[in-house]
N, C-alpha and C positions, 0 to 999 in steps of 0.2 A: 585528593587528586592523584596523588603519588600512587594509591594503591589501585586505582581504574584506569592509569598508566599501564601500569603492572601484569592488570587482568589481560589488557588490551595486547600487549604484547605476548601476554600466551597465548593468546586466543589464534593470533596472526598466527605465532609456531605451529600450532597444532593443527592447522590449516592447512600449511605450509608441508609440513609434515605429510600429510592424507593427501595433499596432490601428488608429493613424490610417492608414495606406495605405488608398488606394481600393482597395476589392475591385472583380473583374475584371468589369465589366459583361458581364451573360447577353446573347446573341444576341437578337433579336425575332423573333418567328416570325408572316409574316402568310397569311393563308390569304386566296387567289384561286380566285374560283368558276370556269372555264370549264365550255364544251362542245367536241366534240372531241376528237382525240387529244393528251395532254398531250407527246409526246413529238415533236408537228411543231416544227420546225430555229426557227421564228420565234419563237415564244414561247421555247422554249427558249432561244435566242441573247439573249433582249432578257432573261431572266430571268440569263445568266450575266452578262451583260456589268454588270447593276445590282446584285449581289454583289460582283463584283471592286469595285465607286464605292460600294460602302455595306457592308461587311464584316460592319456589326452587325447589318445586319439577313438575314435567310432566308424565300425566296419557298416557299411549299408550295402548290399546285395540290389543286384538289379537281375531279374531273374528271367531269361529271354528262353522259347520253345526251342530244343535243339536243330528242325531244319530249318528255322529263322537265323540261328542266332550267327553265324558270322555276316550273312548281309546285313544283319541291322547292325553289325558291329562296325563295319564299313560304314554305313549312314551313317552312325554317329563320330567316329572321325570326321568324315568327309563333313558332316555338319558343324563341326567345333565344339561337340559336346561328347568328346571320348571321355568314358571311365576312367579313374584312376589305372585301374586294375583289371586283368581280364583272365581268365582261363582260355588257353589256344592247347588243341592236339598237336604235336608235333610237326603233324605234315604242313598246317599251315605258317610255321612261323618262317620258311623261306619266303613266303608270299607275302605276310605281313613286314618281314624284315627287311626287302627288298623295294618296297613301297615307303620305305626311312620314317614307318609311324610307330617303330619299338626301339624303347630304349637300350643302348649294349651296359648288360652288368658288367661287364671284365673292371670298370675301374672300380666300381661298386664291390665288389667282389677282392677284390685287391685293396684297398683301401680299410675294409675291415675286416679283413681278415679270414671272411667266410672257408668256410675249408670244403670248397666243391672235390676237392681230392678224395673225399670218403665218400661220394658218390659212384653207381656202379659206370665203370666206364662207358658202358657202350649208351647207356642215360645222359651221358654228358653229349655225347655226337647227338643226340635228339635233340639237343637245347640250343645245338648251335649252326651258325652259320657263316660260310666265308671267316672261319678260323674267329667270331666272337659269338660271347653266350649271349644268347638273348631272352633267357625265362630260366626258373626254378622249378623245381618237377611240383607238381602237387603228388603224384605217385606213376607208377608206371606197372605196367602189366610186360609176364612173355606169354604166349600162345602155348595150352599145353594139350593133351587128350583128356578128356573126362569120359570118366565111363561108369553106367551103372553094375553095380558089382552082383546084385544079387541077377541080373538079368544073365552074367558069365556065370556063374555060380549054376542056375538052371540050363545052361546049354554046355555045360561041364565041360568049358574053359577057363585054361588061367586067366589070370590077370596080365595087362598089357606091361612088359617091360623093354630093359632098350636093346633086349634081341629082337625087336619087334621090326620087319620091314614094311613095303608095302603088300608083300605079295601075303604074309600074316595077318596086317590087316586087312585085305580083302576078304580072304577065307575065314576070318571071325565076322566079318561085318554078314556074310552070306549068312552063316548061321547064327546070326543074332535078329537077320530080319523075318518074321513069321505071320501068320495070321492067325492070330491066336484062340479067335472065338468061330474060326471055321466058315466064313462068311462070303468066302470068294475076297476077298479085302487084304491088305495088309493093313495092322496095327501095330506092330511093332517094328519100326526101322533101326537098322545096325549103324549106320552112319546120315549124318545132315549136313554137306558143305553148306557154307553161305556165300552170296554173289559180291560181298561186298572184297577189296581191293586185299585187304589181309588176311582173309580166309583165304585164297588162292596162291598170294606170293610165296609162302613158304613150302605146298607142292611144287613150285616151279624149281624155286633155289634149291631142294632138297635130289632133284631130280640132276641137277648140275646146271640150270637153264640161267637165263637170264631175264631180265624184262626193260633196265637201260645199262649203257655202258658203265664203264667203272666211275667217270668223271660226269655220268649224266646228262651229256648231251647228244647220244644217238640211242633211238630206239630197236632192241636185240629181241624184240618178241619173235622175229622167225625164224631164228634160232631152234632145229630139231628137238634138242632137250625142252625148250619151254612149249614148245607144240602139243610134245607125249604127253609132257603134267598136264596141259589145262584138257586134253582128250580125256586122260584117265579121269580127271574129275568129272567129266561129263558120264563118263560110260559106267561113274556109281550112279546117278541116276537113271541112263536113256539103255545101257546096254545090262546093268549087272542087277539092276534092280533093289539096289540095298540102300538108296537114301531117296525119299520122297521126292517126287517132279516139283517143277516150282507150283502147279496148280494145286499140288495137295498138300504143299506145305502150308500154302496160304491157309489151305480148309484144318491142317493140324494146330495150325499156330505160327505167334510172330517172331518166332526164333527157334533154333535149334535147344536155348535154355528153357524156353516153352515147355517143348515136348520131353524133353529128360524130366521136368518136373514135372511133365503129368503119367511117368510112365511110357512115352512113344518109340523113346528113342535111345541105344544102348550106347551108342558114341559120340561126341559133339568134341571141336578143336576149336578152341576160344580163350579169353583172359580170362582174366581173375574175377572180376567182376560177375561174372558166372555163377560164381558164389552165392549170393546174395540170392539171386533167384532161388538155385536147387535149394537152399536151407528152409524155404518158403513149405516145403514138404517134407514135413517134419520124420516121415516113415524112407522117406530116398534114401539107400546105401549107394553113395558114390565115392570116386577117388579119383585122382587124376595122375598121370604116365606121361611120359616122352612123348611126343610125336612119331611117329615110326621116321625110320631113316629112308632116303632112297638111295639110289646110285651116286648122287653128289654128296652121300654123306647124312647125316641129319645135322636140319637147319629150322629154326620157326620164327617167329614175328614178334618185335618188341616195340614195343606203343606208349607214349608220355605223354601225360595231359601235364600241362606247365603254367605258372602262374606269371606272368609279362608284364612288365610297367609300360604305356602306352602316354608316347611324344605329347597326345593333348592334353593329359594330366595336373592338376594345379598343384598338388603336392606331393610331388617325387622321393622330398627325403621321408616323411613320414609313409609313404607307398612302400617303396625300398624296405623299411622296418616289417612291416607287414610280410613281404615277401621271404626275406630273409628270417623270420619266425615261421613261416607254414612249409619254406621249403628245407630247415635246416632238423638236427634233430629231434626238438619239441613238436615240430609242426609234425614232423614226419613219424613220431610216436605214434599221435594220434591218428594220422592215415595209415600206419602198421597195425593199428587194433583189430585183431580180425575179427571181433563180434560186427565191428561199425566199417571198419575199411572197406573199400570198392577194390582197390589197387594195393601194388606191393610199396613198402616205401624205397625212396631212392637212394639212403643213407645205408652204406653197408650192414653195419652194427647193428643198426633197428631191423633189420629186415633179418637178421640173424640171429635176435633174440626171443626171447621165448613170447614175447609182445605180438608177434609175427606168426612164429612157430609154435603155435599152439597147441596141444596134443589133444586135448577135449573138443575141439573143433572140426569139425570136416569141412575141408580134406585132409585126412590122415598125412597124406606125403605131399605138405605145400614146399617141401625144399626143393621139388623137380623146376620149379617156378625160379626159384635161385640159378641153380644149377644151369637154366638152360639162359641166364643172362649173362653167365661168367663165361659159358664155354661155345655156346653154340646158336644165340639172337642173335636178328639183325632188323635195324630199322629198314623202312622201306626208301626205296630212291626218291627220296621227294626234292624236288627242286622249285622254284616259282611259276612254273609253267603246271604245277604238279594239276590243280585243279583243271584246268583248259586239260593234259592228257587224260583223265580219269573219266571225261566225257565221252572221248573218245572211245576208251577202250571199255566202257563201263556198256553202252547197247551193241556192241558188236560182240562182247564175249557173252550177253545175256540170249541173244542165238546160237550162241553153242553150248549153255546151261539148256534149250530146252531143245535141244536137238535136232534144229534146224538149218546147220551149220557146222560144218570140221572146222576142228580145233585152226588146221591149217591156213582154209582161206581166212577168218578171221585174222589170225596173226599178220599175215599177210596187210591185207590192208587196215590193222592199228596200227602195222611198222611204220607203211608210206605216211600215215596221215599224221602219224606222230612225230615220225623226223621232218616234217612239214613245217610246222610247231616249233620243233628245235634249233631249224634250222637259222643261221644268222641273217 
């Protein structure tokens, strides 16, 4: 009897025992909004490598078409089923930020110690708003020249450097635009602005012009200096003839990276990202140069795609982790790779390592890409209105891209209908 006592009370123990054990903590499952294909090597790479360092937790990608993807990002807030996590461009996180559906890192950030200090400065004013950050870079781009080399090379001009004005680069883009197969046609163009909002801002700034005040509540588009820059860009297409009208851009292709990879085109001003396209043409000698300078100087365009922790979120501390690994310097190794990187990364030191700067890679001179974020980018004025003016100003200057309209009266009425907008 004593000894089935005995059993009986280990039996209890060891019962006893196995109810206390911790049961096996479930995985965390966070859901990250891109656009994009979810299966490009970068994300993917920075999403393995932060599973192998966080086991417990699991990255799920929600992969939305890019002119869908902030309205449906909006629905799904407005619906109560926001992502953890989301990629935002820089210009919208005043819009998101001000709609109080992002979370502020500052205490995040301070709490652990994160050292956003070795990020490049003028990358940190992208991330934030009203004096708090509100996202971590996934990588960021400056706007530089690319140009086909062999195409200078055969009209036996140098290479573009930073004696370069505009009145340089018009007189190479003339003699780089040609018709090569004699056809009555042009096939080869010297230059290709594009319509969109950052391919234009930095003629404007470079010219000394403005497009809003310093503090961004009145709109300075009629302003002489921003008048001339957005004329001159019309008059490379409608008056000088050295970069495709918009009807025959559409018939060359759907960007200016388009046609440099097929051969079209000797000049193109863009990011980084640029990259990836032209390497697609394995025969392409290209390089990329300054921006030419104008009368204000030389000035070009800096652009952050940033990774945001979003208010509807269920799991913020392990989000947070995520973020602070893709945006810190492991994350940003892997966006500094420049076989697989889009963008530059935002951490000094990676971006100025050989990771980055690669020398068997083209572009031969990616440090002009540095250089013009230390000395001479700038983001664009974006404020929470930014979307509502870009409406604006987006069909009224697309009549003076085809030259049915001075620069003039356009400015004109985006000033009135912008400070409209602004006004309190």
């Amino acid at each position: 009897m004593e000894k089935i006592l005995k059993g009986l009370v280990f039996l209890i123990i060891l019962i006893l025992i196995g109810g206390c054990a911790p049961a096996k903590k479930e995985k965390v499952s966070l859901q990250l909004a891109i656009w994009g294909r979810p299966s490009e090597p970068q994300i993917q790479r920075i999403i393995k490598s932060f599973e192998k360092e966080h086991p417990g937790i699991k990255i799920k990608l929600i992969s939305i078409p890019s002119a869908q993807y902030y309205q449906k990002l909006q629905t799904m807030i407005a619906g109560g089923t926001a992502p953890d996590l989301a990629w935002l461009a820089y210009d919208q996180i005043p819009i998101f930020a001000s709609k109080k559906v992002l979370v502020k890192l500052d205490p995040l950030i301070k709490k652990d110690n994160f050292k956003i200090e070795d990020y490049y400065p003028a990358v940190i004013d992208t991330l934030s708003y009203q004096g708090s950050i509100y996202g971590l870079a996934r990588d960021f781009t400056t706007f530089v020249l690319y140009y086909n080399k062999d195409m200078f090379d055969q009209a036996g001009l140098k290479y573009p450097d930073k004696s370069w004005d505009w009145d340089k680069f018009l007189a190479a883009a003339k003699r780089l635009t040609k018709d090569t197969n004699n056809d009555g046609r042009i096939d080869q163009f010297g230059f290709r602005p594009e319509p969109w909002f950052d391919s234009w801002a930095w003629w404007v700034w470079s010219n000394g012009g403005r497009i809003l005040s310093e503090d961004r509540t009145k709109c300075e588009m009629d302003n002489p200096k921003t008048i001339e820059a957005l004329q001159f860009v019309a008059d490379l297409r409608n008056k000088y003839y050295v970069a495709p009208s918009i009807g025959e851009a559409k018939d060359l292709g759907a960007s200016g990276a388009d046609m440099m990879q097929a051969n079209q085109l000797a000049m193109y001003v863009n990011g980084r990202w640029v990259c990836e396209v032209l390497r697609e043409n394995k025969e392409l000698n290209f390089d990329v140069a300054e921006v030419p300078r104008g009368r204000g100087g030389r000035v070009t365009v800096l652009f952050t795609v940033a990774y945001v922790l979003l208010e509807g979120g269920k799991q913020r501390e392990e989000a947070w982790e995520f973020v602070k690994f893709a945006g810190g310097t492991k994350g940003q190794a892997i966006s500094g790779d420049s076989l697989i990187g889009r963008g530059i990364p935002a951490v000094r030191k990676v971006a100025q390592s050989k990771t980055f700067l690669n020398p068997d890679v083209s572009p031969r001179n990616t440090k002009v890409f540095l250089e013009a974020a230390d000395k001479y980018a700038r983001m664009l004025p974006v404020n929470p209105e930014f979307a509502r003016i870009y409406e604006v100003i987006n069909p009224e200057l697309e009549l003076v891209w085809l030259g049915k309209k001075r620069a003039k009266q356009a400015c004109k009425k985006i000033t009135q209908e912008v400070n409209e907008i602004l006004s309190p």
